[in-house]
BAFI-3210 file (N, C-alpha, C; in Angstrom, 3 decimals, decimal comma, padded with zeros to 6 digits):
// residues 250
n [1|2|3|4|5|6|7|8|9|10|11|12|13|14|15|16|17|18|19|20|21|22|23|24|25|26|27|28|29|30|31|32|33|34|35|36|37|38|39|40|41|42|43|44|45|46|47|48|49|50|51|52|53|54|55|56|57|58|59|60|61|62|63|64|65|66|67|68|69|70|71|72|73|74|75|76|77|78|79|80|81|82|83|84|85|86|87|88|89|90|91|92|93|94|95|96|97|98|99|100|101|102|103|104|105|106|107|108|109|110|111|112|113|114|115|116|117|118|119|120|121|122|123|124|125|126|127|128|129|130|131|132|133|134|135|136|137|138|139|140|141|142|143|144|145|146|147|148|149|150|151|152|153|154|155|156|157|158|159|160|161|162|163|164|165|166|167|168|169|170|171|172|173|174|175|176|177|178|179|180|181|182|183|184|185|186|187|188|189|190|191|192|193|194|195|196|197|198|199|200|201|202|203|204|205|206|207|208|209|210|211|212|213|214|215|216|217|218|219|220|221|222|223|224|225|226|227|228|229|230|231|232|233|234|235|236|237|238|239|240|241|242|243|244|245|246|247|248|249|250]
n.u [079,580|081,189|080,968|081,167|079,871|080,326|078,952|078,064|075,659|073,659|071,046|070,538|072,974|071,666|069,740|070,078|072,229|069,480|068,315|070,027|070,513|068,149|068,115|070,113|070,754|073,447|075,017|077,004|077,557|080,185|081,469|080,017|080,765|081,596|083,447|086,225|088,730|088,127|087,784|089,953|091,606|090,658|090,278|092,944|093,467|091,236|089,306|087,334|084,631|083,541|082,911|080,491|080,148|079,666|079,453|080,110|081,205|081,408|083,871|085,028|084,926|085,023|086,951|089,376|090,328|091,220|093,813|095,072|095,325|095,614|093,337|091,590|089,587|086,293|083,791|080,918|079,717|077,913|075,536|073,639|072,632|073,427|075,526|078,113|079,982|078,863|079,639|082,303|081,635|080,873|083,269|085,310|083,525|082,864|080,067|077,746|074,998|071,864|070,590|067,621|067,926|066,835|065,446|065,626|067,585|069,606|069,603|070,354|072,950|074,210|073,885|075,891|078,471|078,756|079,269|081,419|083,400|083,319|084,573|086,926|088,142|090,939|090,904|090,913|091,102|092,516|092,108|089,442|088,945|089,929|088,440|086,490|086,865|087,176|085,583|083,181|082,267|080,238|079,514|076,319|075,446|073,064|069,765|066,379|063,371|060,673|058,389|055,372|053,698|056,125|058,918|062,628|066,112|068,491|071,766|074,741|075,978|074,862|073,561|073,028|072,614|070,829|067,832|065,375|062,710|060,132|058,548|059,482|062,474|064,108|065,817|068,034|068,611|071,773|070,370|068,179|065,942|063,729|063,372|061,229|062,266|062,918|064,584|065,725|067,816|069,290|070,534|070,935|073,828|074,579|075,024|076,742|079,443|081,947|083,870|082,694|080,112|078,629|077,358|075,774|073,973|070,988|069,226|069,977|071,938|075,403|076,478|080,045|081,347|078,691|078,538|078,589|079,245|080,945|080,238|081,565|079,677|077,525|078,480|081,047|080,241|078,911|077,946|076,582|076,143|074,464|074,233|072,315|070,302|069,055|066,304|066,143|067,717|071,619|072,815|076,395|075,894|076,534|078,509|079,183|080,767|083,866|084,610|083,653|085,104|087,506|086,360|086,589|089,242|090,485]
n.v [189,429|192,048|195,130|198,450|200,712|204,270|206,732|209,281|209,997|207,796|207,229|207,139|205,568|203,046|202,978|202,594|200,422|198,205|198,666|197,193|194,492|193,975|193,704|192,797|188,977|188,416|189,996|191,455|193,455|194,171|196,973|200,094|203,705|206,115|208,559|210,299|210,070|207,009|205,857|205,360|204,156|201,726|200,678|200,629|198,335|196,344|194,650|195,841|194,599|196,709|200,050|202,375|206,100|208,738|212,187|214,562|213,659|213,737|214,504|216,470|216,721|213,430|214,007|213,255|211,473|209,753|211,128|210,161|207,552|204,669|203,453|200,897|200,013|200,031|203,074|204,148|206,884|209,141|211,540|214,793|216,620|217,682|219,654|218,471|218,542|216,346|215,096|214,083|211,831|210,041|208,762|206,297|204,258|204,684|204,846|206,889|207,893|209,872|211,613|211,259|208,069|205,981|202,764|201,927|203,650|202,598|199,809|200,378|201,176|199,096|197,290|198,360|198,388|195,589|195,340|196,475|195,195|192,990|193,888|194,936|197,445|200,458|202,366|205,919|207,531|210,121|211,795|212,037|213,198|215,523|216,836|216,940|218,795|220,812|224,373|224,172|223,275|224,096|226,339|226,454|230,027|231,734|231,485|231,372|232,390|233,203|235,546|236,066|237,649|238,377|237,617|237,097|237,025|235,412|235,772|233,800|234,699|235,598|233,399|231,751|229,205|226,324|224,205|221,524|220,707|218,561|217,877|220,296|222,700|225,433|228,447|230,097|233,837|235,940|237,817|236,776|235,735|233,909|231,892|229,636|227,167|225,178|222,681|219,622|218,518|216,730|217,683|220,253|219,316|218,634|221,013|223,020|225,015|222,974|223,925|225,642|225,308|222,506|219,577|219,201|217,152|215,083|217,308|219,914|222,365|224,121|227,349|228,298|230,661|231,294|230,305|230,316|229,684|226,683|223,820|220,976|218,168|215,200|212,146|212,904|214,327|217,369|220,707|223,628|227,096|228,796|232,136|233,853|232,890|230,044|228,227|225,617|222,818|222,068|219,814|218,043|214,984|211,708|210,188|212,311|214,085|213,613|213,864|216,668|218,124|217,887|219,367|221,850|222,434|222,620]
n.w [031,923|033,259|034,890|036,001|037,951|037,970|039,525|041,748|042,752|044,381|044,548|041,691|040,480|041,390|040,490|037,878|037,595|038,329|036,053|034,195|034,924|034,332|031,736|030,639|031,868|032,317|033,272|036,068|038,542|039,681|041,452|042,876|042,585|043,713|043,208|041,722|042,924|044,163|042,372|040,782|041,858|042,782|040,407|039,717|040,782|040,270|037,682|034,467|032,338|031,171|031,582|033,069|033,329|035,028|034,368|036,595|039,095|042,964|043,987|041,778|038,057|036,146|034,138|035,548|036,214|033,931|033,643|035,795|035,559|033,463|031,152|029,761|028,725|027,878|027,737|028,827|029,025|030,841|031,261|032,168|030,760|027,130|026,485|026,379|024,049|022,662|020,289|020,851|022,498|020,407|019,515|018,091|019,111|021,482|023,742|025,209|027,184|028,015|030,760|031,935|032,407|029,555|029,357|026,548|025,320|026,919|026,270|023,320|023,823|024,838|022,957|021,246|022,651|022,755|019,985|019,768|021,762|019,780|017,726|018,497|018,567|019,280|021,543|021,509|024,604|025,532|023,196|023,347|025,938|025,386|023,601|025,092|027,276|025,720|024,313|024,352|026,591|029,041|032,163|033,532|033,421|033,998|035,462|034,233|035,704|037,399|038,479|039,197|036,846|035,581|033,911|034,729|034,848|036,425|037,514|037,698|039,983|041,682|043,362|046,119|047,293|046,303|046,330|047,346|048,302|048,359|045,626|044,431|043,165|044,257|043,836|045,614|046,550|046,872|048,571|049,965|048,594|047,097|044,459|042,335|040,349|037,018|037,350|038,702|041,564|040,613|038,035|038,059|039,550|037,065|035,761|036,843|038,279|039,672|041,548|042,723|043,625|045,884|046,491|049,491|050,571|050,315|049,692|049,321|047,562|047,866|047,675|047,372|048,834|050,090|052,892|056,088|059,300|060,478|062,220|064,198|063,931|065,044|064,550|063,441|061,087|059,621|060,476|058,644|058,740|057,006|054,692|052,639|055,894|055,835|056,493|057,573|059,384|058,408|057,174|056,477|054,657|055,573|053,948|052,305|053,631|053,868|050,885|050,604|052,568|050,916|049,096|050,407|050,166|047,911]
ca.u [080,136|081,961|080,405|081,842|079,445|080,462|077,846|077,486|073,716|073,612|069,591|070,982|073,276|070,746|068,327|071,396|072,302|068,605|068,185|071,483|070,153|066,613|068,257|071,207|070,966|075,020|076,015|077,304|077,659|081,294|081,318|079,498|081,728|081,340|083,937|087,525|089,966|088,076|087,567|091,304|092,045|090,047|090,761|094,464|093,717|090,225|089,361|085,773|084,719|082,661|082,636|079,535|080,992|078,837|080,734|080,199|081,254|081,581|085,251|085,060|084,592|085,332|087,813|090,259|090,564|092,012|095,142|095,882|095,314|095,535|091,843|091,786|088,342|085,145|083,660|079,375|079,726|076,340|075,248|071,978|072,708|073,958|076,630|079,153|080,828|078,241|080,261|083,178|081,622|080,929|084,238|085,676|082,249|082,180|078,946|077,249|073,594|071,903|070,100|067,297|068,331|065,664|065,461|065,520|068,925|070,756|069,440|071,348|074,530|074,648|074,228|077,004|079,575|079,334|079,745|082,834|083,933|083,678|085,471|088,173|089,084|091,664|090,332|091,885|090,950|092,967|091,360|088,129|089,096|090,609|087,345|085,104|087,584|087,024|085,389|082,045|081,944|080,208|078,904|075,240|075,723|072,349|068,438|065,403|062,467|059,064|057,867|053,937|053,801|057,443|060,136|063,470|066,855|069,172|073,062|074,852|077,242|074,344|073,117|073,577|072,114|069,528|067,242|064,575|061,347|059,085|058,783|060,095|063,925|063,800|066,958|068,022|070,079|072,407|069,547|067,111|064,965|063,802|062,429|061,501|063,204|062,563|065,605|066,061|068,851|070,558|070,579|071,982|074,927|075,413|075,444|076,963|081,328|082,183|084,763|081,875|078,796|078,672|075,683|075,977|073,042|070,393|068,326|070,422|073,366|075,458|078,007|081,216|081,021|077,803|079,190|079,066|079,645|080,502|080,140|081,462|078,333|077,232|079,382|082,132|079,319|079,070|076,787|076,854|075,429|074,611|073,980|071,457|070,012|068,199|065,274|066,443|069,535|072,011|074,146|076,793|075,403|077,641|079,063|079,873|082,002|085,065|084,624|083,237|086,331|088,373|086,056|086,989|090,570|090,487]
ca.v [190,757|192,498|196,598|198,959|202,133|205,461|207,414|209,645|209,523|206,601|206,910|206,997|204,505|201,919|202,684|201,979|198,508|197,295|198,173|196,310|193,447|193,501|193,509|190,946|188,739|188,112|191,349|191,296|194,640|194,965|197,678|201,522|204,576|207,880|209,629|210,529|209,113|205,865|204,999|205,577|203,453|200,306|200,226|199,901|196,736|195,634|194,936|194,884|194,944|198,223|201,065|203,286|206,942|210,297|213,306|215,126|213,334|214,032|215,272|216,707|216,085|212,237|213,660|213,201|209,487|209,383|211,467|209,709|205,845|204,253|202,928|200,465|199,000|201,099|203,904|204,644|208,497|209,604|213,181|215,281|217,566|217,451|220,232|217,782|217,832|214,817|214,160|213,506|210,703|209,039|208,645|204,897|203,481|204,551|205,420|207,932|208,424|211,280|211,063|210,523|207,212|204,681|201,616|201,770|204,060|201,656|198,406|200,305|201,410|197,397|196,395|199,054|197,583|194,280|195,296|197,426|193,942|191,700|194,457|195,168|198,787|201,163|204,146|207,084|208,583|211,314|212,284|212,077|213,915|216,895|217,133|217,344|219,699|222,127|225,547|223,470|222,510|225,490|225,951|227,213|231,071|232,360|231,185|232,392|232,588|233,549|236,392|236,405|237,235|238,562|236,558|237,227|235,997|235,351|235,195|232,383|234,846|235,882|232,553|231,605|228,001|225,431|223,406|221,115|221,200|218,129|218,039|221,440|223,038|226,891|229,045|231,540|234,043|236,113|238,994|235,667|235,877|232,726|231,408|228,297|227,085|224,033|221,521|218,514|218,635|215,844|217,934|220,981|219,479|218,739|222,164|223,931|225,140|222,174|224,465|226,782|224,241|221,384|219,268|218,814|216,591|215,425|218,526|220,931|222,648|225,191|227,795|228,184|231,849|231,225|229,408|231,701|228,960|225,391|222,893|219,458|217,307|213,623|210,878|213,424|214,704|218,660|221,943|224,558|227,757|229,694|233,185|233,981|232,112|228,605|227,585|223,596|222,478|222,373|218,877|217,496|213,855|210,968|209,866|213,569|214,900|213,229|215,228|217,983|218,604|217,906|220,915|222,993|222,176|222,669]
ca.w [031,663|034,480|034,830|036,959|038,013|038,483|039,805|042,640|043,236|045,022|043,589|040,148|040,476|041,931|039,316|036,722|038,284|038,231|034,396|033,363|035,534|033,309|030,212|030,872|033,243|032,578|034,359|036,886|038,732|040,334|042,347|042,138|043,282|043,569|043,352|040,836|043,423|044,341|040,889|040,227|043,093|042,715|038,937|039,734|042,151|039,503|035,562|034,582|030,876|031,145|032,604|032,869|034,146|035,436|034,368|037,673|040,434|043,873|043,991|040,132|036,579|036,071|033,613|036,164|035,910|032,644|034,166|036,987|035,136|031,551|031,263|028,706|028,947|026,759|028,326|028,460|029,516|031,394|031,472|032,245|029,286|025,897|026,255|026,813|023,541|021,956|018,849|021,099|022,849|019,636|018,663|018,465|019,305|022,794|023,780|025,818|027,964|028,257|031,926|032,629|031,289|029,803|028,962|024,930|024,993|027,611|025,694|022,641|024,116|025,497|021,479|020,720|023,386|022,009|018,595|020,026|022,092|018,279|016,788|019,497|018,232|019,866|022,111|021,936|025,662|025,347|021,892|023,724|027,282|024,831|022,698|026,007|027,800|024,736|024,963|024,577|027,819|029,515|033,314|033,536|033,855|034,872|035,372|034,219|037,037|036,892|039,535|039,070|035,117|035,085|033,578|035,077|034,530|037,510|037,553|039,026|040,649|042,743|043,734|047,549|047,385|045,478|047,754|047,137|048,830|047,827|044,354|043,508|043,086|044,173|044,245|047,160|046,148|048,078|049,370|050,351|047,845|046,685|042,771|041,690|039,333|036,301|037,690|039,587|042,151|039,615|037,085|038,565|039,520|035,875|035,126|038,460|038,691|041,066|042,210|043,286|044,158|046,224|046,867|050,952|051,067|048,986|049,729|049,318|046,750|048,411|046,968|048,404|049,859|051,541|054,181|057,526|059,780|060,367|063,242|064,271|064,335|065,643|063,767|062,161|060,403|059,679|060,474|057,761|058,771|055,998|055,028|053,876|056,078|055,700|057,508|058,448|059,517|056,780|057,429|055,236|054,902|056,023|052,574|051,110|054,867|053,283|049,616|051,104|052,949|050,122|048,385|050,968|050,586|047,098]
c.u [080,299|081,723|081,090|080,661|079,737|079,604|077,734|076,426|073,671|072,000|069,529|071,735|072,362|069,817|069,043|071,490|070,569|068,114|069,128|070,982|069,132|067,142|069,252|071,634|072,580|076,031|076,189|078,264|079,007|081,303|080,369|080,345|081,616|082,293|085,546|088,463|089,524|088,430|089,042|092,044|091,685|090,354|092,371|094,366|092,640|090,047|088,109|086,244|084,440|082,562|081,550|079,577|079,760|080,273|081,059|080,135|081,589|082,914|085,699|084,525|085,965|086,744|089,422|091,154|091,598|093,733|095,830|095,903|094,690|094,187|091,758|090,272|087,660|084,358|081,844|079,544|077,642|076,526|073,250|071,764|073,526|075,286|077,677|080,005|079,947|078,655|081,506|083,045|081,326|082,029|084,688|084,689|081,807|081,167|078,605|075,762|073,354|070,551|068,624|067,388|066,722|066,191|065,968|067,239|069,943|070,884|069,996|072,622|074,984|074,831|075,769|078,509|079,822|079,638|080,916|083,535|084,238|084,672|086,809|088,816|089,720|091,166|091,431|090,972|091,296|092,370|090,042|088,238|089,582|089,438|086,230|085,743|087,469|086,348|083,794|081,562|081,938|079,524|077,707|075,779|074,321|070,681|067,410|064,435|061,188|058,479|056,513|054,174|055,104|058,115|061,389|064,975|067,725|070,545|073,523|075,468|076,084|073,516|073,174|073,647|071,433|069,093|065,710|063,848|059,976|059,387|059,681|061,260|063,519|065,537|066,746|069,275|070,070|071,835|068,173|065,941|064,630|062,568|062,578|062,013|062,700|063,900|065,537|067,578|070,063|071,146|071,381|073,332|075,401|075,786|076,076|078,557|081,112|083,175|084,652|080,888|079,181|077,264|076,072|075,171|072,094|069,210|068,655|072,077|073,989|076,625|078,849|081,012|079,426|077,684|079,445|079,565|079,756|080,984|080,645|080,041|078,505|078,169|080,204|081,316|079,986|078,202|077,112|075,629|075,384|074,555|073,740|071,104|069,221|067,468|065,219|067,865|070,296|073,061|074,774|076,409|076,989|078,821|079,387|080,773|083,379|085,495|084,435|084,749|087,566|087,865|086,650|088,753|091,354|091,175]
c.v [191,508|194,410|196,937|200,620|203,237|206,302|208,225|210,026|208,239|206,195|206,181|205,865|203,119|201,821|201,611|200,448|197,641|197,820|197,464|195,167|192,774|193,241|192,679|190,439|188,154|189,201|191,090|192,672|194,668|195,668|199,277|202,767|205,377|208,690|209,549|209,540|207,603|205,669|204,572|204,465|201,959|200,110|200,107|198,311|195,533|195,838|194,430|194,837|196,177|198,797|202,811|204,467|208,364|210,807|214,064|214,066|214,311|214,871|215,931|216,239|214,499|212,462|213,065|212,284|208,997|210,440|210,999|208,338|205,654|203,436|202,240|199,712|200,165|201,353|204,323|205,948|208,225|211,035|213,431|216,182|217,516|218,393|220,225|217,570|216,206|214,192|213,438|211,819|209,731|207,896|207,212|204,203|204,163|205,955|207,059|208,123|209,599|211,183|211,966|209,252|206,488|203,810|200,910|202,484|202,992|200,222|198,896|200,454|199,886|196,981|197,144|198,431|196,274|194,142|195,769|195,999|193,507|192,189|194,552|196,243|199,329|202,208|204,773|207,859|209,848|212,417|213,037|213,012|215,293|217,104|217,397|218,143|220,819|223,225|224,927|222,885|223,960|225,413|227,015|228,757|231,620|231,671|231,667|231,958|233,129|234,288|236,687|236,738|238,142|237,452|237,572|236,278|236,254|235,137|234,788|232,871|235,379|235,126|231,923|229,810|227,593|224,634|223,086|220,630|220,295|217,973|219,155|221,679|224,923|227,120|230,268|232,454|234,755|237,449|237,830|235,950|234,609|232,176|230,316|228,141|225,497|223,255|220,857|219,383|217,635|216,969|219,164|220,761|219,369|220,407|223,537|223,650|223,757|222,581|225,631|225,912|223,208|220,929|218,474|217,469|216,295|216,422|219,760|221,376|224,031|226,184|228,156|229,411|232,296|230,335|230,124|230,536|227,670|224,875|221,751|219,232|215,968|213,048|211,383|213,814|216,663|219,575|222,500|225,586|228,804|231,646|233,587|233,204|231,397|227,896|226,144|224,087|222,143|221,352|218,126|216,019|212,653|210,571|210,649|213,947|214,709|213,748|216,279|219,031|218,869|219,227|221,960|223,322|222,854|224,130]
c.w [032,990|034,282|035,973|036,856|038,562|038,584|041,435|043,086|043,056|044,297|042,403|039,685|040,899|040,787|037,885|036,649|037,796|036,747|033,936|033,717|034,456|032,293|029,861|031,807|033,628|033,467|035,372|037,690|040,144|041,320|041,817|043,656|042,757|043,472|042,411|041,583|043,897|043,252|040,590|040,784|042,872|041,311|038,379|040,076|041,003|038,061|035,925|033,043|030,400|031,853|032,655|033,897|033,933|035,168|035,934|038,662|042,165|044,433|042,442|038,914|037,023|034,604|034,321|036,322|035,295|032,817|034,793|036,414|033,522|032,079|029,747|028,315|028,032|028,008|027,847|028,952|029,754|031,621|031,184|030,928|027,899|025,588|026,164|025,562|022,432|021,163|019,541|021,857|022,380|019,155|019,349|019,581|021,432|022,798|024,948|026,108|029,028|029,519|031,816|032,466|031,023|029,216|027,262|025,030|025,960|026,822|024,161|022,045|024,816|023,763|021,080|021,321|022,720|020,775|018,961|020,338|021,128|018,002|017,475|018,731|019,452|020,286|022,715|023,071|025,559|024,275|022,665|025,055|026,611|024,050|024,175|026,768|027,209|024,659|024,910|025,143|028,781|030,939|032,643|034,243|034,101|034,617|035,661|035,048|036,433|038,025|039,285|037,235|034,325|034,584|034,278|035,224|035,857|037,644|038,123|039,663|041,601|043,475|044,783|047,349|046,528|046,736|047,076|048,212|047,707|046,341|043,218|044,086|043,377|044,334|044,694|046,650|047,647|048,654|049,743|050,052|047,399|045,382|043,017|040,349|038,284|036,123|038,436|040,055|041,015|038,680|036,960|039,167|038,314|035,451|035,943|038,012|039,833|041,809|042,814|044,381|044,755|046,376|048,402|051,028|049,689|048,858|049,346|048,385|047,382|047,691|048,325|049,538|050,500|052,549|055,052|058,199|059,486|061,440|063,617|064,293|064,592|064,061|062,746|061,463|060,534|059,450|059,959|058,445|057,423|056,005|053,392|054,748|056,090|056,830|058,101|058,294|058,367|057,484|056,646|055,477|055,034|054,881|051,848|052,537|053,744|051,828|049,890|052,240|051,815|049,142|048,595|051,177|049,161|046,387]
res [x|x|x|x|x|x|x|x|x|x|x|x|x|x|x|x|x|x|x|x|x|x|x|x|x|x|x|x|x|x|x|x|x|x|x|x|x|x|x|x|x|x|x|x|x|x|x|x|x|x|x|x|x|x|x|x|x|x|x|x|x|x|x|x|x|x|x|x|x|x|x|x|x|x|x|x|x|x|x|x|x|x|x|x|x|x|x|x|x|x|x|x|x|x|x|x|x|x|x|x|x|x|x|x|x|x|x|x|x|x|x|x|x|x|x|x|x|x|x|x|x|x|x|x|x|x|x|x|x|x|x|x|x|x|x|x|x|x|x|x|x|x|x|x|x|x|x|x|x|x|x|x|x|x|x|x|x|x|x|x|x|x|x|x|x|x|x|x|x|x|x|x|x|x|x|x|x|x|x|x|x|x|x|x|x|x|x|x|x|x|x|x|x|x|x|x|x|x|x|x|x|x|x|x|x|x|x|x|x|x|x|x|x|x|x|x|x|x|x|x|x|x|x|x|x|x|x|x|x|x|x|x|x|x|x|x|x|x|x|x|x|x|x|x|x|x|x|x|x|x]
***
């Protein structure tokens, strides 16, 4: 069986690959690509059988795909949250995992594919890209915080950055104030505008208008100065420059 992973967390993707591996040793893992226009690209030139797709990629929602190329193969959708629309990714067997993945839901979206394979039904994409496009597909608008035995809620329009620090996720807004917060960096990009947020690095999520400066750096690389401002260097990592421009282009 011929897989194809879309995943931009290179983490995420790796973890992906070595459960498919455990559970059949017939896979055989293709390629893994991060981003709307590879995918689009290599699946003109390659055919797998499966294709296991993150909604948020690196240059957008992965709906993008299904505009630019007829995709005829069955579709595992991955997401950190359930807001995605869930009934739509039932429809004509194709599946859907809801991340963190384990072991028990991947070993029964693999039984579901091959019942889909026996059967060889017709997927309507389009059906399915117009049901998760629908007003039920919402960005996180604000997060609640915890100031000593306050609660407080925070709106995303006043959010400078996210930045992880060890185990924990805090957010900075834009008077550099800084909460922790109960998210992974994964998880916030599921629920972040990608036409606001980027994730520079894997430390750090930045919004667009806190960007004071930016730098060449060593190997085409790039310095973000922020504002407020951020106590480490803030560099786009080697493998986002090339989206990260295209953000800023956007």
């Amino acid at each position: 069986m011929k897989v194809l992973i879309v995943e931009d967390e290179r983490i995420a993707a790796n973890k992906l690959e070595r459960q498919l591996l455990q559970l059949d040793a017939n896979i055989s893992i293709e390629n893994k690509i991060e981003s709307v226009a590879s995918t689009v690209k290599w699946l003109a030139e390659n055919q797998v059988d499966l294709i296991f797709l993150d909604i948020h990629l690196s240059d957008g929602l992965s709906f993008g795909i299904f505009d630019d190329i007829e995709v005829k193969v069955p579709v595992i959708f991955t997401t950190a949250y359930d807001q995605y629309a869930i009934q739509a990714f039932k429809v004509n067997s194709v599946d859907y995992l809801l991340k963190p993945i384990n072991k028990y839901d991947l070993e029964r979206s693999l039984d579901k594919f091959k019942n889909y394979h026996a059967n060889e039904p017709v997927v309507d994409y389009k059906e399915i890209m117009q049901a998760m496009k629908s007003d039920s597909l919402q960005y996180q608008k604000r997060f609640m915080v915890m100031v000593g035995e306050r609660i407080m809620s925070i709106c995303i329009d006043d959010v400078a950055y996210f930045f992880a620090e060890g185990k924990y996720v805090f957010i900075v807004d834009k008077q550099g104030e800084r909460y922790l917060i109960d998210f992974t960096l994964d998880k916030l990009v599921e629920v972040l505008d990608p036409s606001v947020y980027f994730r520079v690095n894997r430390q750090i999520i930045i919004r667009i208008d806190a960007i004071k400066q930016m730098h060449s750096w060593f190997k085409r690389r790039v310095k973000i100065d922020l504002m407020p401002d951020f106590d480490k260097e803030v560099i786009v990592s080697n493998e986002r420059v090339k989206d990260f421009k295209k953000w800023l282009n956007s």
